[in-house]
C-alpha positions as CSV (number, residue, x, y, z in Angstrom):
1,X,16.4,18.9,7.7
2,X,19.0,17.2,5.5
3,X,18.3,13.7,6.6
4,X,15.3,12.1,8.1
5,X,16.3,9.8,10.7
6,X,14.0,7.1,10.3
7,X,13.4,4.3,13.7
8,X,12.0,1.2,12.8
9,X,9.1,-0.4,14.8
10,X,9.6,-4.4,14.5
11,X,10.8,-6.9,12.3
12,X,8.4,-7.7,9.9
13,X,9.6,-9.8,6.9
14,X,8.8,-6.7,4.4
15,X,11.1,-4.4,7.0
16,X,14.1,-6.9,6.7
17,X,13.8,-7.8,3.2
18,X,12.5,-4.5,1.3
19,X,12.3,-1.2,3.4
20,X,15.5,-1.1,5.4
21,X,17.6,-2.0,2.3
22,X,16.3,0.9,0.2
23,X,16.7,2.9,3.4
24,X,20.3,2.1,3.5
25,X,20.4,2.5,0.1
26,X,18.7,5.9,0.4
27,X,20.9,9.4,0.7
28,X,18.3,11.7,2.7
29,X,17.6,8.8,5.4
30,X,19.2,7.4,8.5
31,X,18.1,4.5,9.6
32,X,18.6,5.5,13.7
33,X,17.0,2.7,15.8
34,X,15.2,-0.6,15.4
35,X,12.4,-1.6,17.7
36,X,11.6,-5.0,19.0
37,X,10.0,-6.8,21.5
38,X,12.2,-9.3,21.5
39,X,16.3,-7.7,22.4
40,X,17.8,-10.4,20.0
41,X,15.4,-9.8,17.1
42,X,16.2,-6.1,17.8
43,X,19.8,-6.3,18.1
44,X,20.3,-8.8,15.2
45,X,18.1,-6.4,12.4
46,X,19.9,-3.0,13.8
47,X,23.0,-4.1,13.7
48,X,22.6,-5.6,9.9
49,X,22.1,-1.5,9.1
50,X,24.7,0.2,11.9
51,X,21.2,1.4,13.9
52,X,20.6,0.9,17.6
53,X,18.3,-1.9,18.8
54,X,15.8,-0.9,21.4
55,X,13.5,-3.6,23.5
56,X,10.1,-2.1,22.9
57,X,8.1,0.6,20.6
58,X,8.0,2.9,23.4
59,X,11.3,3.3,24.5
60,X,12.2,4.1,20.8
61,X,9.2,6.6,20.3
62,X,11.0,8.6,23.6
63,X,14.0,9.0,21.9
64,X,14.8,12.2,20.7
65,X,17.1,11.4,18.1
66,X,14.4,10.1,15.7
67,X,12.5,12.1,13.6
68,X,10.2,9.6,11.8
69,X,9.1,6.0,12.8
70,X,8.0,3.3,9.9
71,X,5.2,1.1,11.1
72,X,5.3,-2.2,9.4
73,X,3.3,-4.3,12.6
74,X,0.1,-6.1,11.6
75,X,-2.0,-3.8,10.7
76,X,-4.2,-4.2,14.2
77,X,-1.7,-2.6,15.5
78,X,-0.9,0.0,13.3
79,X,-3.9,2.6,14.8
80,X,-2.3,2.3,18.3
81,X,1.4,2.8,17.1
82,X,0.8,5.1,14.7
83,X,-0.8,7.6,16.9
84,X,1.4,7.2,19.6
85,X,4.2,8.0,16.8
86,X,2.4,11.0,16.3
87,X,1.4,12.2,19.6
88,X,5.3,11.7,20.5
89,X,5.9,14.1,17.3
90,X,7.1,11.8,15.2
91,X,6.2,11.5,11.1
92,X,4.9,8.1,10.1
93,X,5.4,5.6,7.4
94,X,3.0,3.3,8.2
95,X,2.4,0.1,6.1
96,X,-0.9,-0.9,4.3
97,X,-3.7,-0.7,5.8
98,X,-3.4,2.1,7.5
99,X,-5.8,1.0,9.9
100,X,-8.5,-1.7,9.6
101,X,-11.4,0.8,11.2
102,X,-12.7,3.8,8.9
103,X,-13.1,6.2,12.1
104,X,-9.5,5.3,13.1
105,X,-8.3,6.3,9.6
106,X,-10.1,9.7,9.6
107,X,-9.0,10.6,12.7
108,X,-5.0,9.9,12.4
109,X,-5.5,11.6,9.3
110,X,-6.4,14.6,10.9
111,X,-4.4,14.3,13.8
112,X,-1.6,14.4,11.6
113,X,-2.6,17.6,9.7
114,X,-3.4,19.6,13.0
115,X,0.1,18.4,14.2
116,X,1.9,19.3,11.0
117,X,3.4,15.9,10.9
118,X,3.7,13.8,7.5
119,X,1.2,10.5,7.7
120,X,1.7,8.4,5.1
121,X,0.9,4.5,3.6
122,X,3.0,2.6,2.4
123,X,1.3,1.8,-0.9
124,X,4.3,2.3,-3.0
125,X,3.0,1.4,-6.8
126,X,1.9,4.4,-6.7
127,X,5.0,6.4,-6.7
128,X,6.6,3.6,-9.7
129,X,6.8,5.8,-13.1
130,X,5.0,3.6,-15.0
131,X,1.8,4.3,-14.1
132,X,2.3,8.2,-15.3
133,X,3.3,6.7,-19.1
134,X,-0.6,4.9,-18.8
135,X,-2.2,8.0,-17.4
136,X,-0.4,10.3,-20.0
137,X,-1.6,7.7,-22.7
138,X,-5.1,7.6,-21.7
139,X,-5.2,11.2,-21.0
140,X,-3.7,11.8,-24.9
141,X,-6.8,9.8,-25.3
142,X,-5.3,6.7,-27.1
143,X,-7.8,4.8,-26.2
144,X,-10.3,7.0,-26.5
145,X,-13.1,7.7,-24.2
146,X,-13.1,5.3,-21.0
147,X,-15.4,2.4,-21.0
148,X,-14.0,-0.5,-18.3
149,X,-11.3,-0.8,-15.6
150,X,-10.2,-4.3,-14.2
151,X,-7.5,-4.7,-11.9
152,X,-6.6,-7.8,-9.9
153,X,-3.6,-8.9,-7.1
154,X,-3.9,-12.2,-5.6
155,X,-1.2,-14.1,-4.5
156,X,-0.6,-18.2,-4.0
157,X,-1.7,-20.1,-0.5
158,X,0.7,-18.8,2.6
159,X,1.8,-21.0,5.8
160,X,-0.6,-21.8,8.1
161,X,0.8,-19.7,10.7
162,X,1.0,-16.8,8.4
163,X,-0.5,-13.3,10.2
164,X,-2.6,-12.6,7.5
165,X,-4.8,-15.4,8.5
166,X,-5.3,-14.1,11.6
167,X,-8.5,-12.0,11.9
168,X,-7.2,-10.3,15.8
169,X,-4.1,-9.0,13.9
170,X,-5.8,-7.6,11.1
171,X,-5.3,-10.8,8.5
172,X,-7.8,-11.1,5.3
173,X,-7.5,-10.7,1.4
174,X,-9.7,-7.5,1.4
175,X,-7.2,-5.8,3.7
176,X,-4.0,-7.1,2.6
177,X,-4.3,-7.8,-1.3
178,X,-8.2,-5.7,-2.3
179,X,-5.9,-2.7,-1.1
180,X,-3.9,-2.8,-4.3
181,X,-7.0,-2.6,-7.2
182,X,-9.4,-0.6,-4.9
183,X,-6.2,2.0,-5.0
184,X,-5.5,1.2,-8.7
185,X,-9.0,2.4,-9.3
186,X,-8.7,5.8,-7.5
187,X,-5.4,6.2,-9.3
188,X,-6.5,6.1,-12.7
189,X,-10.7,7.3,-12.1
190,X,-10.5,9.7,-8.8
191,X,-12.1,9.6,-6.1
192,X,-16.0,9.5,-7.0
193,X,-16.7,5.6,-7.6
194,X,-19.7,4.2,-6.2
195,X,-19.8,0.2,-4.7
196,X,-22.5,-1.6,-6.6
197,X,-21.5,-4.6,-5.1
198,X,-19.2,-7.1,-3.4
199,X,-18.3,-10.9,-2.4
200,X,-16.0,-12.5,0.0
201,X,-15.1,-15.9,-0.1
202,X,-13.7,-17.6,3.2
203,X,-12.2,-20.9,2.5
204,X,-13.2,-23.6,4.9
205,X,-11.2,-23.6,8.4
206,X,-10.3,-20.0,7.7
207,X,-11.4,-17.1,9.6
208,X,-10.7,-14.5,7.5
209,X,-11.9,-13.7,4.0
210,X,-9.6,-15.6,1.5
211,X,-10.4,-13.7,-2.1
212,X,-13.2,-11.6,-3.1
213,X,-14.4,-9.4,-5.7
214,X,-16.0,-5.9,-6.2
215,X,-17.8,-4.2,-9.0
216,X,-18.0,-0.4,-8.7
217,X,-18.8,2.7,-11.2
218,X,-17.9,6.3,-11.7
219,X,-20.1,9.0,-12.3
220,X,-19.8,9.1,-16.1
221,X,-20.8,5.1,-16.0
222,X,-17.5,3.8,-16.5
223,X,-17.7,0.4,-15.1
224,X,-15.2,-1.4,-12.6
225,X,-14.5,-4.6,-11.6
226,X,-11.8,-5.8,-9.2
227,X,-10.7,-9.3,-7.6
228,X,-8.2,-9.8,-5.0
229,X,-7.2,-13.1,-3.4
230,X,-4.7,-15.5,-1.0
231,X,-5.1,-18.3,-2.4
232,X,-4.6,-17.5,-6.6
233,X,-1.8,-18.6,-8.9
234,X,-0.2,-15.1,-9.0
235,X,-1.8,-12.3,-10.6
236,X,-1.0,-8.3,-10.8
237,X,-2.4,-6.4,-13.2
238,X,-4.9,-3.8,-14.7
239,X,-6.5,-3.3,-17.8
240,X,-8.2,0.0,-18.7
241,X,-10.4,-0.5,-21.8
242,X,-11.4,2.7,-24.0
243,X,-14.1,3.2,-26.8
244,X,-10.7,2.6,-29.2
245,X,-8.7,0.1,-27.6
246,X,-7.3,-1.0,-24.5
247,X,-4.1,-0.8,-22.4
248,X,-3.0,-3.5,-19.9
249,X,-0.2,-3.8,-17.4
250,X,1.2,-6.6,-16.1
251,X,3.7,-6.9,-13.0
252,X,1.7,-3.9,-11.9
253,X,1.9,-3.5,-8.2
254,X,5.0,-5.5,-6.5
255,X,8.0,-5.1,-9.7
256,X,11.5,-5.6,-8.4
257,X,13.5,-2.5,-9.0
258,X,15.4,-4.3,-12.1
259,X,12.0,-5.4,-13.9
260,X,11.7,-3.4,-17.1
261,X,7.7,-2.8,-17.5
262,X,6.2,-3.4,-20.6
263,X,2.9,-1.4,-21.1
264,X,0.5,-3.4,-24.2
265,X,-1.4,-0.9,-26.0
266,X,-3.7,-2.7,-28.5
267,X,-5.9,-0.9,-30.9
268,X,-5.8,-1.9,-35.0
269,X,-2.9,-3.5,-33.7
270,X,-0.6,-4.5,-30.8
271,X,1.7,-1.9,-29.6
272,X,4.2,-3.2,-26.9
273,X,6.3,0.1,-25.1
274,X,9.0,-0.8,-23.0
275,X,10.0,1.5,-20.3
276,X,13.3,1.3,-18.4
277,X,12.7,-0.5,-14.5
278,X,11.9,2.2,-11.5
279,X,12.6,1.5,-8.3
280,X,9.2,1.9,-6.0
281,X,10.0,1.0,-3.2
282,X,13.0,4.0,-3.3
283,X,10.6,6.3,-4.8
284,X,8.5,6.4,-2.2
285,X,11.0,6.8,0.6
286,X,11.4,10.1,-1.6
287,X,7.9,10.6,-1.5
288,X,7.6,10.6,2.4
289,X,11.1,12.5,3.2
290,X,10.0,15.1,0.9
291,X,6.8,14.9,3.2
292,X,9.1,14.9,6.5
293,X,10.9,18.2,5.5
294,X,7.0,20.0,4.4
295,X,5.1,18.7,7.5
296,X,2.9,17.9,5.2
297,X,0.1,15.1,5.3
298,X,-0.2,14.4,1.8
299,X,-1.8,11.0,1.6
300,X,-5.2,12.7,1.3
301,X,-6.4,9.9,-1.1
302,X,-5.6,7.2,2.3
303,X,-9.0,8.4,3.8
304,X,-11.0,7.7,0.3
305,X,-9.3,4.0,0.0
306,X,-10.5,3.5,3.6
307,X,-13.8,4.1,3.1
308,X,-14.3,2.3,-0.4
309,X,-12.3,-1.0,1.5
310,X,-14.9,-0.3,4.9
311,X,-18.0,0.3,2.4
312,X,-16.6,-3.2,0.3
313,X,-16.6,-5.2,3.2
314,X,-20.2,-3.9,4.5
315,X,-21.7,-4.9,1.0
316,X,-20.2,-8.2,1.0
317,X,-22.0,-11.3,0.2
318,X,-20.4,-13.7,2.0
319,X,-19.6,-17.0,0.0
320,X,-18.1,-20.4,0.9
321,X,-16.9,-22.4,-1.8
């Protein structure tokens, strides 16, 4: 397969305004169809990117000129879709969460595998190169032994209307923002932390959780802490602090493609290393076409995040402020 013919179900503001650029932008993909609803919605995104519109998910999972569908729906309706995807043979990009229900998770997971199709989230700091320069510094133990990790992404209040204060559609800090440190943390300290405990706040005349917080540990006693929020001054960031000094990264999880990351190492001293930008967002289209053309489910670590997230939200103390 020398290009991965992508279709596109809906319109979401992170479809229009990241994803199908850098698809565009992107040798190994076509961007084949886009999938609306609504037939103007549909029409006016496909023809911005020379793809057909189609009225309905559906319709566009029938075709057979479509290899792999990217799910950026509210993420209630990313189980239903994504399986459907699946079930139609299709390989899925599906945005963050992947679902909101643990069981749901495992079982797409493995759906996918037994299929031989590529199942993937769309968590895409993972894939920016920056994050290897911190592991490669902690693992040349510059910091010596690990003692802390804190991580944080919140974001300032949304419209009212906004999704992501809709509990039916999936809407919440904990699954929209707590997914960025809870993976930052199985990034950088694998996949054996323990939940000591959690809190989530819900601001009044909201009826989802609006920030929270999370302390966890690894098996060698490393402590973690994490906070996440929708209603913040902006924060995105992570700190790992060592027996010797600490690194911290700012900018961490949503750069622009022409940010230029600056990693702060401070020991005796402060050590600023500037790296030259990445562009995530097109690194991890390379992640999943390489994916596509393996038939290969390689977001193993999806099912760990879902269960951490699931195992946050059943600790929870609930809080009002």
């Amino acid at each position: 397969m020398k290009t991965v013919r992508i279709g596109v179900l809906g319109c979401a503001d992170i479809a229009r305004r990241r994803m199908l650029p850098a698809m565009a932008a992107e040798p190994g993909i076509t961007i084949a169809a886009v999938a609306s609803r609504d037939s103007a919605r549909a029409g006016e995104l496909a023809g911005r990117f020379g793809a057909r519109p189609v009225t309905g998910y559906a319709e566009l999972l029938e075709r057979d000129d479509i290899d792999a569908v990217y799910v950026p729906l509210p993420a209630a309706l990313h189980a239903r879709w994504t399986e459907a995807a699946l079930r139609r043979g299709k390989h899925v990009l599906a945005e963050k969460p992947l679902t909101t229900s643990l069981a749901e998770s495992r079982r797409l997971i493995a759906l996918a595998q037994e299929s031989g199709l590529a199942l993937m989230e769309n968590v895409m700091f993972i894939h920016h190169s920056q994050h290897d320069a911190v592991r490669k510094l902690v693992w040349d133990g510059v910091i010596g032994e690990l003692r802390a990790f804190h991580a944080a992404f919140a974001i300032p209040r949304l419209p009212d209307d906004d999704i992501r204060y809709v509990p039916e559609l999936g809407g919440g800090a904990l699954w929209d923002t707590g997914v960025y440190p809870v993976r930052a943390a199985l990034h950088f300290l694998g996949d054996n932390l323990q939940v000591l405990g959690a809190m989530l706040t819900q601001e009044p005349g909201r009826r989802v959780d609006t920030a929270g917080s999370a302390l966890l540990r690894t098996p060698e006693g490393v402590g973690v802490q994490l906070t996440f929020g929708l209603d913040h001054g902006y924060r995105s960031a992570y700190e790992i602090w060592g027996s010797q000094g600490r690194i911290t990264v700012e900018r961490a999880f949503t750069p622009p493609a022409d940010h230029r990351p600056l990693i702060r190492v401070e020991r005796r001293g402060v050590e600023e290393i500037s790296l030259s930008p990445d562009d995530q967002v097109a690194a991890t289209l390379r992640a999943f076409t390489a994916a596509v053309r393996d038939g290969a489910a390689r977001d193993s670590v999806c099912v760990r995040q879902a269960e951490l997230l699931h195992e946050l939200r059943e600790r929870a103390l609930p809080s009002r402020p």
